[in-house]
mmCIF file as Biopython writes it, N, C-alpha, C and O atoms, coordinates in Angstrom:
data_model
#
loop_
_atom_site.group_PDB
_atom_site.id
_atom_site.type_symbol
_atom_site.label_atom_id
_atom_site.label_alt_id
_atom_site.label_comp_id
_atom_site.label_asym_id
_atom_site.label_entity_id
_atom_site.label_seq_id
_atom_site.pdbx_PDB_ins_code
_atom_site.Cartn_x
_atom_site.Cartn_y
_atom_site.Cartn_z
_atom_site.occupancy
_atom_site.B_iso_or_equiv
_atom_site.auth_seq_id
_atom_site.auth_asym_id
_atom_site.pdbx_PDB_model_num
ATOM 1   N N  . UNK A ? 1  ? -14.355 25.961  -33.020 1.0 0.0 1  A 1 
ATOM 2   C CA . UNK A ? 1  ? -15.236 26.194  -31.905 1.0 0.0 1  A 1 
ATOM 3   C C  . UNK A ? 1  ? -16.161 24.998  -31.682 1.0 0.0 1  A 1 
ATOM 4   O O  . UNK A ? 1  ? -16.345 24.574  -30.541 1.0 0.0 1  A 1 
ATOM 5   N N  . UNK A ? 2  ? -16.707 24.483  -32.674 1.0 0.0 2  A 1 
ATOM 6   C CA . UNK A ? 2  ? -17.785 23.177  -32.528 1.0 0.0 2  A 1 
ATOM 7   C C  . UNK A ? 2  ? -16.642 21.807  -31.932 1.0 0.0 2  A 1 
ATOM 8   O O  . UNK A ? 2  ? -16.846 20.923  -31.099 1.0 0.0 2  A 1 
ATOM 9   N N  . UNK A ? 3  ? -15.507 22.103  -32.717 1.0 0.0 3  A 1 
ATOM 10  C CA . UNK A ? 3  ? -14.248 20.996  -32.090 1.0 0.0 3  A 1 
ATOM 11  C C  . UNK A ? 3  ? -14.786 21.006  -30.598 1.0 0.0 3  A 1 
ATOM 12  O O  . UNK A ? 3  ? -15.228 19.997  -30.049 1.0 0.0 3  A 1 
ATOM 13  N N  . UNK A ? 4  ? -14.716 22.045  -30.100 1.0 0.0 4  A 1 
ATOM 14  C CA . UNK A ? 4  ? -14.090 22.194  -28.432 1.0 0.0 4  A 1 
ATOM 15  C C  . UNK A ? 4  ? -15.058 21.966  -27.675 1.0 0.0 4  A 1 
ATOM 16  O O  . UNK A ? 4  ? -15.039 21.497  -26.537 1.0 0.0 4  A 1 
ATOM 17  N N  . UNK A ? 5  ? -16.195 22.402  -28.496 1.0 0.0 5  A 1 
ATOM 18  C CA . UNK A ? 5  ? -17.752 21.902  -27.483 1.0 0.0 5  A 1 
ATOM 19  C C  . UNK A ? 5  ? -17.892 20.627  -27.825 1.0 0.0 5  A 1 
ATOM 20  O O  . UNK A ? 5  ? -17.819 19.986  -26.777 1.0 0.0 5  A 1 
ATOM 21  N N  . UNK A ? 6  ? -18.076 19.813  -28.852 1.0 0.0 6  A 1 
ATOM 22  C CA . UNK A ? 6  ? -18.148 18.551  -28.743 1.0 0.0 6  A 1 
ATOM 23  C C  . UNK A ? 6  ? -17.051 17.848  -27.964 1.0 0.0 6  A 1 
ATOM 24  O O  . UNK A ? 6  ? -17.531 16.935  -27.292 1.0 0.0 6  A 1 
ATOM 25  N N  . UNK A ? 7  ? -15.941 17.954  -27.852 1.0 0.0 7  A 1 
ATOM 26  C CA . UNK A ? 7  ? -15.518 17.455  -26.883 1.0 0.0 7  A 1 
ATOM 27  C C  . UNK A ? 7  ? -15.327 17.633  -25.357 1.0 0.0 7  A 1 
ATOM 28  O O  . UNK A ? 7  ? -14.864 16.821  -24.555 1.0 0.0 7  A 1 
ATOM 29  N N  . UNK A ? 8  ? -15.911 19.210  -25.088 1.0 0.0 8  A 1 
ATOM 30  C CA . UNK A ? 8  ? -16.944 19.511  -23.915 1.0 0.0 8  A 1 
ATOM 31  C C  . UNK A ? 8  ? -17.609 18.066  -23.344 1.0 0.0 8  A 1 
ATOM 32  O O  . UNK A ? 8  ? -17.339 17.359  -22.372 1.0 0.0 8  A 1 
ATOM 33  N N  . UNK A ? 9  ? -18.640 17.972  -24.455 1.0 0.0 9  A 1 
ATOM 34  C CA . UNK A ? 9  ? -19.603 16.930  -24.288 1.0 0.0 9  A 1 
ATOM 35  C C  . UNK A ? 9  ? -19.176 15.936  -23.741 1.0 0.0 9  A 1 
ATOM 36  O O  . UNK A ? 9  ? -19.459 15.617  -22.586 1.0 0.0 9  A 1 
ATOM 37  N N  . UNK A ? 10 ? -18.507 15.372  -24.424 1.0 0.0 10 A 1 
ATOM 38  C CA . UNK A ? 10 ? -18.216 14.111  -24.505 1.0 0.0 10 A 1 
ATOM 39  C C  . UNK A ? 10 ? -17.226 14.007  -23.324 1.0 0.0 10 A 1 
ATOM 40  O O  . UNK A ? 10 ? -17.050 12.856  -22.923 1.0 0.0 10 A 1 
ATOM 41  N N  . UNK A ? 11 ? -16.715 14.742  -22.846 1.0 0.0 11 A 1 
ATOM 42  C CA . UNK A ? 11 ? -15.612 15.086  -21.412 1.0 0.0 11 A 1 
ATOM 43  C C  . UNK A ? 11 ? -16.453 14.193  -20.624 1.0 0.0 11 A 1 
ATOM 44  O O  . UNK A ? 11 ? -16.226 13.098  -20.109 1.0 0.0 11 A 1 
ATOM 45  N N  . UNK A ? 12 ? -17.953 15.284  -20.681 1.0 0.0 12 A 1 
ATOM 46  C CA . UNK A ? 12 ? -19.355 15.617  -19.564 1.0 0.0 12 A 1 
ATOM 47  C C  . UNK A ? 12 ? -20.012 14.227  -19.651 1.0 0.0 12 A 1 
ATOM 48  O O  . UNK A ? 12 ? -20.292 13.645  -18.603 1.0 0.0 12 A 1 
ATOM 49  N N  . UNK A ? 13 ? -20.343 13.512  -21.172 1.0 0.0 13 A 1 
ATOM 50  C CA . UNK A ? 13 ? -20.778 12.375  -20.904 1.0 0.0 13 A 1 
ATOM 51  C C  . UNK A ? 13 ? -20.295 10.806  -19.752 1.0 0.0 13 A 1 
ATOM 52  O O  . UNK A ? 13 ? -20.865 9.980   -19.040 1.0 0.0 13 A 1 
ATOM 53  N N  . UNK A ? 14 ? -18.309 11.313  -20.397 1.0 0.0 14 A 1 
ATOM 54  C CA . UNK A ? 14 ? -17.464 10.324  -19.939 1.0 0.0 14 A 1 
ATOM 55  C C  . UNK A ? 14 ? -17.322 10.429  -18.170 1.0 0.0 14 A 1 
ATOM 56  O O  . UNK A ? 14 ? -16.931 9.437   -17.555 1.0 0.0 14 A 1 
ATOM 57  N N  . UNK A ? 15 ? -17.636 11.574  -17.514 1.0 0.0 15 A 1 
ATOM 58  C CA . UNK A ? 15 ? -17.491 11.896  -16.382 1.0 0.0 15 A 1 
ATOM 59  C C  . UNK A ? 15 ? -18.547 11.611  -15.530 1.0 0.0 15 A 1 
ATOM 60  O O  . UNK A ? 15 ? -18.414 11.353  -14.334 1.0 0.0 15 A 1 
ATOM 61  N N  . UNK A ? 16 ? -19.991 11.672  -16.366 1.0 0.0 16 A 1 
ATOM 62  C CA . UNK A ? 16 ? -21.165 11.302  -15.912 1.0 0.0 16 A 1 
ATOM 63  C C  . UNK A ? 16 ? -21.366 10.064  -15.156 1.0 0.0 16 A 1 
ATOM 64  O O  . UNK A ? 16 ? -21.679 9.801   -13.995 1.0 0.0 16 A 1 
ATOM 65  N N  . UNK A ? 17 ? -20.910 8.989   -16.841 1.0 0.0 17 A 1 
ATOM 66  C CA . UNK A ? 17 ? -21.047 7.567   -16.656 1.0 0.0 17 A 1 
ATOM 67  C C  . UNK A ? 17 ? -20.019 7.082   -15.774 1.0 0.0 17 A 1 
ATOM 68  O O  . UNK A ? 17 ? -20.361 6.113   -15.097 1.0 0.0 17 A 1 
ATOM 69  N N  . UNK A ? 18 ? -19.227 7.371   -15.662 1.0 0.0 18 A 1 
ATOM 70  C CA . UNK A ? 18 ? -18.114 7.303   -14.483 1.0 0.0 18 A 1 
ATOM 71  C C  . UNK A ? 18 ? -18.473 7.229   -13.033 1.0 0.0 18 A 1 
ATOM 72  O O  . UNK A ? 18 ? -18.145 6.382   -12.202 1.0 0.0 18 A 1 
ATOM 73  N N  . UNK A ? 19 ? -19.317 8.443   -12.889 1.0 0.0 19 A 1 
ATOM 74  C CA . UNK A ? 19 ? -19.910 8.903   -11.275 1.0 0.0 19 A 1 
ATOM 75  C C  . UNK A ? 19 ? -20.874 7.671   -11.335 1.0 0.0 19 A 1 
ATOM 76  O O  . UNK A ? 19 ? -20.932 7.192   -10.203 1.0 0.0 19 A 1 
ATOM 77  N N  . UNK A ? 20 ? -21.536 7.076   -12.084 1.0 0.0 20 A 1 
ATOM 78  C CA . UNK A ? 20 ? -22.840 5.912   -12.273 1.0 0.0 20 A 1 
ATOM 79  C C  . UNK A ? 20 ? -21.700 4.889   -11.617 1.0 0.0 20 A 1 
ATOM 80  O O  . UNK A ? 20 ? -21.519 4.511   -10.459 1.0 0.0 20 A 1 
ATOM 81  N N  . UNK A ? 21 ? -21.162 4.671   -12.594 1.0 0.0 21 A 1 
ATOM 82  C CA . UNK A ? 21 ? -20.549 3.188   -12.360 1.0 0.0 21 A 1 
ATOM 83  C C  . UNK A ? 21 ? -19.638 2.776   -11.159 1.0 0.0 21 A 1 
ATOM 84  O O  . UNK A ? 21 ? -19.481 1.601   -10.830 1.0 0.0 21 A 1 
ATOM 85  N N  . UNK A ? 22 ? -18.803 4.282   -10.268 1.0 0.0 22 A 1 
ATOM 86  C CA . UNK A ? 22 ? -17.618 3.747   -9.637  1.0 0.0 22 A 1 
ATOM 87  C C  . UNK A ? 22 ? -18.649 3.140   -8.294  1.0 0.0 22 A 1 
ATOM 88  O O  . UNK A ? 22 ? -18.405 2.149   -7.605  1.0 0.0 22 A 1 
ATOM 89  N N  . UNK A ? 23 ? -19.275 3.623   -8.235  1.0 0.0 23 A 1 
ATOM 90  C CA . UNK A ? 23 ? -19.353 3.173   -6.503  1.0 0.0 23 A 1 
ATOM 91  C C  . UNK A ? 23 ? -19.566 1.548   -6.553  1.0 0.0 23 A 1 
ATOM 92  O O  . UNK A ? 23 ? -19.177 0.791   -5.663  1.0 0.0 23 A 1 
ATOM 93  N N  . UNK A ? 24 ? -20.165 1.190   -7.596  1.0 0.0 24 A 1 
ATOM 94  C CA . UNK A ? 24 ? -20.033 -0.320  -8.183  1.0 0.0 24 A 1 
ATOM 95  C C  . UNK A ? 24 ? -18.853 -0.749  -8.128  1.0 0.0 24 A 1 
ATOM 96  O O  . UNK A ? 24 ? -18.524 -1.651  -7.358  1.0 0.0 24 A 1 
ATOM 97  N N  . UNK A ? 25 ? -18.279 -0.334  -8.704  1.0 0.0 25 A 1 
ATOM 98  C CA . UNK A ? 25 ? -16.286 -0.814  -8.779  1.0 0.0 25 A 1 
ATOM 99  C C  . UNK A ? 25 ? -15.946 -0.775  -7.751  1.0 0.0 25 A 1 
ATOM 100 O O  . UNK A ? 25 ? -15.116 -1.579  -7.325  1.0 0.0 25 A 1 
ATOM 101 N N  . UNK A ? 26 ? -16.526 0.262   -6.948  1.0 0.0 26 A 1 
ATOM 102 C CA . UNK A ? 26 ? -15.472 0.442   -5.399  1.0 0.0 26 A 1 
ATOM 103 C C  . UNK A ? 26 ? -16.086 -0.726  -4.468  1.0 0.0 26 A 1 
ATOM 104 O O  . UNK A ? 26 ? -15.427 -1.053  -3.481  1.0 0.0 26 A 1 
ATOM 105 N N  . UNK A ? 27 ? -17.073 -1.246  -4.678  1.0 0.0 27 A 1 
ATOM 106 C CA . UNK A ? 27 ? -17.978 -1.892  -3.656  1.0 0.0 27 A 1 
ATOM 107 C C  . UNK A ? 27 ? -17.322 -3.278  -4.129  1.0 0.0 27 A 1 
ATOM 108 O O  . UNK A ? 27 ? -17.055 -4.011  -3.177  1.0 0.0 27 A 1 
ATOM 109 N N  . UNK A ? 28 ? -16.988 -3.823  -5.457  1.0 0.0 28 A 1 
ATOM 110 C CA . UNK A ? 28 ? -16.370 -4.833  -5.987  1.0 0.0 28 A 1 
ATOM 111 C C  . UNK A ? 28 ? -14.730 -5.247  -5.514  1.0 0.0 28 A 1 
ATOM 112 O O  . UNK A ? 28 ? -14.306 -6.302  -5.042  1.0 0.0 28 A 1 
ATOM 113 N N  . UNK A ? 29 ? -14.085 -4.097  -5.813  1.0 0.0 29 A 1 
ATOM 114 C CA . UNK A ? 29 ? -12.571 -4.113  -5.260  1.0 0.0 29 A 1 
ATOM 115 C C  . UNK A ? 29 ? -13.348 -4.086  -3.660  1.0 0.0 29 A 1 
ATOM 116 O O  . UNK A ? 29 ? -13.919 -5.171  -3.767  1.0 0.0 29 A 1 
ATOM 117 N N  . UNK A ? 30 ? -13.650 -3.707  -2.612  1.0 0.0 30 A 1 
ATOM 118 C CA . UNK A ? 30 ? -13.204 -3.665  -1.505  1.0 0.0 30 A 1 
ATOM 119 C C  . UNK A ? 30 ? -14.072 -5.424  -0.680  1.0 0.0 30 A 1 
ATOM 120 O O  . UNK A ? 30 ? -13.929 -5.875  0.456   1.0 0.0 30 A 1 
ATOM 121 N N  . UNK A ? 31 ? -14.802 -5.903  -1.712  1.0 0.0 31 A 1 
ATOM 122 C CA . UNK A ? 31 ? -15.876 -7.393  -1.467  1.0 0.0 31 A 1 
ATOM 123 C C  . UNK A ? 31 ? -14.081 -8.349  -1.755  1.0 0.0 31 A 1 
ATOM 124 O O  . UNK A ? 31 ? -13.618 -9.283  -1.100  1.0 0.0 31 A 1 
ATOM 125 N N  . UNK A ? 32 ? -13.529 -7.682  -2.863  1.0 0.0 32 A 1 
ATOM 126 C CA . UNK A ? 32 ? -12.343 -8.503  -3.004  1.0 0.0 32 A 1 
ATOM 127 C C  . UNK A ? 32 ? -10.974 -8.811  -2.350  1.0 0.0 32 A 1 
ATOM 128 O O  . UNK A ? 32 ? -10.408 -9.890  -2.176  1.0 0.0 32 A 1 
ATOM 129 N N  . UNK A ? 33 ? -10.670 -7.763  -2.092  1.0 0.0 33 A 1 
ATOM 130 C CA . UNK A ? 33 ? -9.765  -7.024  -0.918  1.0 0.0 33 A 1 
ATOM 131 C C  . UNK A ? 33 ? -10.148 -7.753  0.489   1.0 0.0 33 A 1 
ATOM 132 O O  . UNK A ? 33 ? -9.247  -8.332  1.096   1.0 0.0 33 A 1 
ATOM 133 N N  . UNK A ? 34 ? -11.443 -7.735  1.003   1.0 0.0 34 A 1 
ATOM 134 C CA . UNK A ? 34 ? -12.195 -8.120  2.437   1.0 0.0 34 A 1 
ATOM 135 C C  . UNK A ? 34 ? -11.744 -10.123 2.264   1.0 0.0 34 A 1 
ATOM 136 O O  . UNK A ? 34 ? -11.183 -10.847 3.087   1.0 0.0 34 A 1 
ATOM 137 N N  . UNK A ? 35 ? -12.172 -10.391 1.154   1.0 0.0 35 A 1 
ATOM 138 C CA . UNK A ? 35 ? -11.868 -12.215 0.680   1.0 0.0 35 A 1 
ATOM 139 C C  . UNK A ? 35 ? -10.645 -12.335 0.988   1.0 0.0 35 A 1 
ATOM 140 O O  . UNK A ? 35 ? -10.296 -12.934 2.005   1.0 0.0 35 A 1 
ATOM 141 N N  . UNK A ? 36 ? -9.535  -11.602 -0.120  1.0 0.0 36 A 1 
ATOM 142 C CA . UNK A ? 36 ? -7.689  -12.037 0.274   1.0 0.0 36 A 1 
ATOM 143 C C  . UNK A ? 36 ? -7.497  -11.528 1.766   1.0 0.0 36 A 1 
ATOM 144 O O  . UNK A ? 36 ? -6.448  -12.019 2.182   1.0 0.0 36 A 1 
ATOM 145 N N  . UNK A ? 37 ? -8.148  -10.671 2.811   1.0 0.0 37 A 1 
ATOM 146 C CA . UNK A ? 37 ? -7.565  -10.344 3.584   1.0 0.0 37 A 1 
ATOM 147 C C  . UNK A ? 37 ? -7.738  -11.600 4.999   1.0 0.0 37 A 1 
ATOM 148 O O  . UNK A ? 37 ? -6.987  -11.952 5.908   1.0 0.0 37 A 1 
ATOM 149 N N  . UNK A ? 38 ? -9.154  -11.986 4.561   1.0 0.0 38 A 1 
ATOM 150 C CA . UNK A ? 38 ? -9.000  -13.460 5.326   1.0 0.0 38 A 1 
ATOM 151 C C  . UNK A ? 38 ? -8.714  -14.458 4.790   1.0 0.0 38 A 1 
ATOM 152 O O  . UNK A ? 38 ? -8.538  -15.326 5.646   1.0 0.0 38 A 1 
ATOM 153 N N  . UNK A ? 39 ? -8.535  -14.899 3.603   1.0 0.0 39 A 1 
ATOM 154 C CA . UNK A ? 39 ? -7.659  -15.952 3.361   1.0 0.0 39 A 1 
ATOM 155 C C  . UNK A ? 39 ? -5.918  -15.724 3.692   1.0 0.0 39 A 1 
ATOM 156 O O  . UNK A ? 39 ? -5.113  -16.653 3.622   1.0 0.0 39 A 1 
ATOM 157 N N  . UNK A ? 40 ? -5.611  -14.547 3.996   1.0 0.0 40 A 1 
ATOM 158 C CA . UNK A ? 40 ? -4.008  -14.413 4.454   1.0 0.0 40 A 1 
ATOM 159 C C  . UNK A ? 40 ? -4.516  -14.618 6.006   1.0 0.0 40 A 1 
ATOM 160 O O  . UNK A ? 40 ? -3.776  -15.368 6.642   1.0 0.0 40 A 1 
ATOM 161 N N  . UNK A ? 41 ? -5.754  -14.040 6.811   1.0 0.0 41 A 1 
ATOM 162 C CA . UNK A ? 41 ? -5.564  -14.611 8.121   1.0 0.0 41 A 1 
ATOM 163 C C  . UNK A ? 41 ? -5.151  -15.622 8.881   1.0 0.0 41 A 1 
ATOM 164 O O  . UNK A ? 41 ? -4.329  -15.882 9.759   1.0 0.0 41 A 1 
ATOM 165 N N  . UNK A ? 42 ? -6.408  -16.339 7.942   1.0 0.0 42 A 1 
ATOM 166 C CA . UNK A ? 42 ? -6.383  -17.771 7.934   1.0 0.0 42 A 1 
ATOM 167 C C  . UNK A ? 42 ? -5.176  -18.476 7.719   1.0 0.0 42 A 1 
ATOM 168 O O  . UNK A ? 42 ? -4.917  -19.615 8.107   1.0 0.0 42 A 1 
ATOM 169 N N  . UNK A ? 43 ? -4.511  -17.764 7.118   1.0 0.0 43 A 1 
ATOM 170 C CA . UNK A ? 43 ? -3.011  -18.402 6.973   1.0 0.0 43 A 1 
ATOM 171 C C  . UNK A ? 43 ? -2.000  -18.242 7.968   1.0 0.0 43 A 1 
ATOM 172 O O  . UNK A ? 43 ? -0.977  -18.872 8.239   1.0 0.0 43 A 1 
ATOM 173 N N  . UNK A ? 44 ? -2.510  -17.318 8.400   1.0 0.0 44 A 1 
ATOM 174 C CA . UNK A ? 44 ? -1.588  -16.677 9.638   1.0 0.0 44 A 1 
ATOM 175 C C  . UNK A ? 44 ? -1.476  -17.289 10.686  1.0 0.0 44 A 1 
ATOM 176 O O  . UNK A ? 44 ? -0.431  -17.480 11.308  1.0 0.0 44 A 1 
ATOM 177 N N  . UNK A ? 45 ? -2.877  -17.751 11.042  1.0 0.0 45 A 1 
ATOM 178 C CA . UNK A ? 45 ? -3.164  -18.278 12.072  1.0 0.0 45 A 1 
ATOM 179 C C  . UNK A ? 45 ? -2.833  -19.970 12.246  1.0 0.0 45 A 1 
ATOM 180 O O  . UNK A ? 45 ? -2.576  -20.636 13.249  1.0 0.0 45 A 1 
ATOM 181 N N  . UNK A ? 46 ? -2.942  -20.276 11.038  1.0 0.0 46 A 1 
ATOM 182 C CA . UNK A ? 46 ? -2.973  -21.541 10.799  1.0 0.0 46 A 1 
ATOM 183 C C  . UNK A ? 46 ? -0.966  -22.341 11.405  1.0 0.0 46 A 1 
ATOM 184 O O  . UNK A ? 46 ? -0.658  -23.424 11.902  1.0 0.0 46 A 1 
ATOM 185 N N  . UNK A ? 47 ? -0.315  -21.394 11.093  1.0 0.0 47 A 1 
ATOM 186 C CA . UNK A ? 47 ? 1.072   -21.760 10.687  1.0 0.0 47 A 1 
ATOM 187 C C  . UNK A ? 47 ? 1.744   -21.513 12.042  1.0 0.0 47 A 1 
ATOM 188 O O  . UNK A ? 47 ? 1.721   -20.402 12.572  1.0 0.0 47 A 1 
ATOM 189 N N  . UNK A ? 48 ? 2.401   -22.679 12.640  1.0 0.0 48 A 1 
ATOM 190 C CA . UNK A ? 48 ? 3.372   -22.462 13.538  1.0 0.0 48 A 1 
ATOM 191 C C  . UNK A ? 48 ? 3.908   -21.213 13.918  1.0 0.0 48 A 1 
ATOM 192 O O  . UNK A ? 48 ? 4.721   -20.912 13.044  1.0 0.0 48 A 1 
ATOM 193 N N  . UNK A ? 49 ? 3.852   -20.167 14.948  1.0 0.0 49 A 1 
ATOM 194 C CA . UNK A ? 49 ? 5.120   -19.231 14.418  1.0 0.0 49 A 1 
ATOM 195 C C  . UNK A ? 49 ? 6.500   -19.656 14.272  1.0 0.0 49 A 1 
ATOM 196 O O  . UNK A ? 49 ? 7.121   -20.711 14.397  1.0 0.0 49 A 1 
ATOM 197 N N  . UNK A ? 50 ? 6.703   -18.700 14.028  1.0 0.0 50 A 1 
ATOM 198 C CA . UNK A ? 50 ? 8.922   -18.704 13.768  1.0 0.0 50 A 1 
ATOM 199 C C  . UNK A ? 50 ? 9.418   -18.792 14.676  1.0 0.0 50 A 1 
ATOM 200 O O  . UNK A ? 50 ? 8.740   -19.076 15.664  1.0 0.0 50 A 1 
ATOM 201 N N  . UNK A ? 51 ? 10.522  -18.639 14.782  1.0 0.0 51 A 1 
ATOM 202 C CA . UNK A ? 51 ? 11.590  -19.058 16.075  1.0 0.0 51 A 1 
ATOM 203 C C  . UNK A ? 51 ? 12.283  -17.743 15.087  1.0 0.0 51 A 1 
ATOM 204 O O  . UNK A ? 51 ? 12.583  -17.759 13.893  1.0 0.0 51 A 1 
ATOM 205 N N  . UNK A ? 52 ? 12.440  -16.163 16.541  1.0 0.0 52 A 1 
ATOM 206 C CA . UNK A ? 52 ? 13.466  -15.776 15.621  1.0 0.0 52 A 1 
ATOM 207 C C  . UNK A ? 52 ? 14.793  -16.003 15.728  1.0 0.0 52 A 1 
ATOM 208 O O  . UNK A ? 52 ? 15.079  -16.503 16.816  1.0 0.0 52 A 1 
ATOM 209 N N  . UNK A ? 53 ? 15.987  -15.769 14.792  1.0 0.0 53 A 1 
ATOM 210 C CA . UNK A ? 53 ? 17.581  -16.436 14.870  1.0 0.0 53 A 1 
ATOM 211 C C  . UNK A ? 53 ? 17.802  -15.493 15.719  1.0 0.0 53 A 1 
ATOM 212 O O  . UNK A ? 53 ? 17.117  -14.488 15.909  1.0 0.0 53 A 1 
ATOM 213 N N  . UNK A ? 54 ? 18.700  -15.792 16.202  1.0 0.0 54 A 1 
ATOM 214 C CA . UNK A ? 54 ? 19.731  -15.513 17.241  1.0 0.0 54 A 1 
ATOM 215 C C  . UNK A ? 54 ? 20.519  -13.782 16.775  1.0 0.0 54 A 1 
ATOM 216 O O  . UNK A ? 54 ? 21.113  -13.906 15.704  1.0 0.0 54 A 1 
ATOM 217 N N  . UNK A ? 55 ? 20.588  -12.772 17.168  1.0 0.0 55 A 1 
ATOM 218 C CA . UNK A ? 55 ? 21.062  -12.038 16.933  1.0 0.0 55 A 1 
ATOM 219 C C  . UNK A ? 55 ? 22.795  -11.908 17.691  1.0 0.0 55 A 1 
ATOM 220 O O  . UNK A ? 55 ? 23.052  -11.731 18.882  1.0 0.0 55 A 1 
ATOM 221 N N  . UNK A ? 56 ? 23.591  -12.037 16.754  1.0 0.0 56 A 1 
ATOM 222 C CA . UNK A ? 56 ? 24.591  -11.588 17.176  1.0 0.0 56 A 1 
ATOM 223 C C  . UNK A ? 56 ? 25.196  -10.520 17.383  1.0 0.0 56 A 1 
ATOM 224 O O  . UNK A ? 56 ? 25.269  -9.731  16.441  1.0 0.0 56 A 1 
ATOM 225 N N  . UNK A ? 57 ? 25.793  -10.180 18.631  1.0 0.0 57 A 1 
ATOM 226 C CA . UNK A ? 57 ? 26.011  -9.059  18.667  1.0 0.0 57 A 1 
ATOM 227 C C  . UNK A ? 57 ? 27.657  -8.389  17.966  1.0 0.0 57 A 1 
ATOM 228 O O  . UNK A ? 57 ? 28.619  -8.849  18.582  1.0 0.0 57 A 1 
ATOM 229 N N  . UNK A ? 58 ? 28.005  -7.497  16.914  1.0 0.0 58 A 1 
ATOM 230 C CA . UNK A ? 58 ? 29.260  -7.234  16.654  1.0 0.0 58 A 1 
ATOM 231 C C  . UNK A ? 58 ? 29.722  -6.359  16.994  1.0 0.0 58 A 1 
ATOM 232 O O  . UNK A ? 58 ? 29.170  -5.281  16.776  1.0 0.0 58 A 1 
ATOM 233 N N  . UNK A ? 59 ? 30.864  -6.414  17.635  1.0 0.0 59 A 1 
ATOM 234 C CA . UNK A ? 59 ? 31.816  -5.315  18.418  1.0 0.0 59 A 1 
ATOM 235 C C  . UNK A ? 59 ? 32.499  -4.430  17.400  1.0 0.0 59 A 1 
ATOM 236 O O  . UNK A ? 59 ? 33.081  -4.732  16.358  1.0 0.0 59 A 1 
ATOM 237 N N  . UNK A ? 60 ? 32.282  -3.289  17.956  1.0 0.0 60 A 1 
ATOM 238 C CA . UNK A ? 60 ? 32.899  -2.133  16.537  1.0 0.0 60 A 1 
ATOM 239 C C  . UNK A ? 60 ? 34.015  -2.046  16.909  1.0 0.0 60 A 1 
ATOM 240 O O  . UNK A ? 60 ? 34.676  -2.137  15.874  1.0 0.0 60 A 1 
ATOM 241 N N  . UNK A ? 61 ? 34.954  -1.878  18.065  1.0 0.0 61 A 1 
ATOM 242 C CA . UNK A ? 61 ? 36.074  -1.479  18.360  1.0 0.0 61 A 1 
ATOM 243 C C  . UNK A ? 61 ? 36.150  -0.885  20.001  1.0 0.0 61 A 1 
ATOM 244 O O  . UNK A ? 61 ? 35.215  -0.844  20.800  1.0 0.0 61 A 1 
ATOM 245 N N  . UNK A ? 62 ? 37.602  -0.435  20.223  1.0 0.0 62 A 1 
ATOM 246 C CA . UNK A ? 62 ? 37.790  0.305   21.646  1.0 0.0 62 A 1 
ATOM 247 C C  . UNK A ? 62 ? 37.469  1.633   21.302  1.0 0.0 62 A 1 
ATOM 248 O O  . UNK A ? 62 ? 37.789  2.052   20.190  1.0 0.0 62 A 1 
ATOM 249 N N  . UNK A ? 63 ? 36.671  2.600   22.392  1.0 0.0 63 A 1 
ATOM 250 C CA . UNK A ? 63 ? 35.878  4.000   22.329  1.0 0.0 63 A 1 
ATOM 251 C C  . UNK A ? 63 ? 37.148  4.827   22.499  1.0 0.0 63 A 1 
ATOM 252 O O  . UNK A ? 63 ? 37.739  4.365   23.476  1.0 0.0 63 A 1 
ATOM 253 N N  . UNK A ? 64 ? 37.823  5.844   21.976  1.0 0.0 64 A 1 
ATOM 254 C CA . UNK A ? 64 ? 38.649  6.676   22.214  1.0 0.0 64 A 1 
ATOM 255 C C  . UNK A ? 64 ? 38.588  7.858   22.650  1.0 0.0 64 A 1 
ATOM 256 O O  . UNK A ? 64 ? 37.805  8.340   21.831  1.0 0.0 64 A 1 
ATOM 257 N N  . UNK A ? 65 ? 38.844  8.675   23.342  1.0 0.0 65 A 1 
ATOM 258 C CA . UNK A ? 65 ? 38.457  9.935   24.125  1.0 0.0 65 A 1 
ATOM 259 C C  . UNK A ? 65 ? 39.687  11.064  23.873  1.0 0.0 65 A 1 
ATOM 260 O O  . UNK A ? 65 ? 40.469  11.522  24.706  1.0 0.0 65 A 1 
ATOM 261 N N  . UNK A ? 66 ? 39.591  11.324  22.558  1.0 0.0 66 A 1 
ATOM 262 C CA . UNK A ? 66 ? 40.738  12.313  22.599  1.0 0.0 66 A 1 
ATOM 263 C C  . UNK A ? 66 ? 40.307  13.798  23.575  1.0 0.0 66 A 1 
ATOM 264 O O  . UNK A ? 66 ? 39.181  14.236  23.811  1.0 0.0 66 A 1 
ATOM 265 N N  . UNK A ? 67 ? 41.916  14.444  24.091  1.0 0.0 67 A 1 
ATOM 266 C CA . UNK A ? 67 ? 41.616  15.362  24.548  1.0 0.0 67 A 1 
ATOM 267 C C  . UNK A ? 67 ? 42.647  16.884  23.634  1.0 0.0 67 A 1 
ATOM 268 O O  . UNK A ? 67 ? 43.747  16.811  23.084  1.0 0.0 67 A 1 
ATOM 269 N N  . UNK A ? 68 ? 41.891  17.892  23.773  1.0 0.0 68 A 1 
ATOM 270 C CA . UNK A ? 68 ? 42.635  19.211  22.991  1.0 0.0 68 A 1 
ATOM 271 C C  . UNK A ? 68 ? 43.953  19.504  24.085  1.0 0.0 68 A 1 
ATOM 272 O O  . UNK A ? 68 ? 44.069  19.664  25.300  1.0 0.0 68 A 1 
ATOM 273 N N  . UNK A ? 69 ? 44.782  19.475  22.992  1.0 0.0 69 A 1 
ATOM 274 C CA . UNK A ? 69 ? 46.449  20.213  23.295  1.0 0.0 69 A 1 
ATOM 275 C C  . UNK A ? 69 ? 46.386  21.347  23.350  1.0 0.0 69 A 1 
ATOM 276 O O  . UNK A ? 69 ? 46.480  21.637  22.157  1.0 0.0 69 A 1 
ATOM 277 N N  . UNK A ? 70 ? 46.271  22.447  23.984  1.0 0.0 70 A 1 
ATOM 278 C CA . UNK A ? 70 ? 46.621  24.294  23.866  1.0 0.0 70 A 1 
ATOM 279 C C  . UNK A ? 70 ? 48.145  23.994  23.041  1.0 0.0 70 A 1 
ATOM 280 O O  . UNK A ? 70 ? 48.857  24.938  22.697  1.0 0.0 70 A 1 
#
């Protein structure tokens, strides 16, 4: 029984310090995320576009129209 409440606790402590710390973490990942997302702009913008290739078109075959025999 003392097993299960101390690790009650310690659940409650680990969940506590958690709620403290994420909005920190989240504010860190998304300051980081916001940086790579304009350094890929910047890249974007920077670069010639493409030329796209040529799509060829491939012929499947002649369409056949069977009809029912009685």
């Amino acid at each position: 029984m003392v097993g299960l409440l101390k690790f009650f606790l310690i659940l409650t402590v680990i969940v506590y310090i958690f709620k403290i710390i994420a909005p920190f973490i989240v504010k860190y990942l998304l300051n980081r995320l916001s940086k790579k997302m304009q350094y890929f702009d910047a890249d974007l913008s920077s670069s010639p576009p493409k030329k796209e290739a040529k799509k060829t078109k491939v012929e499947m075959g002649e369409y056949i129209d069977y009809e029912e025999i009685d």
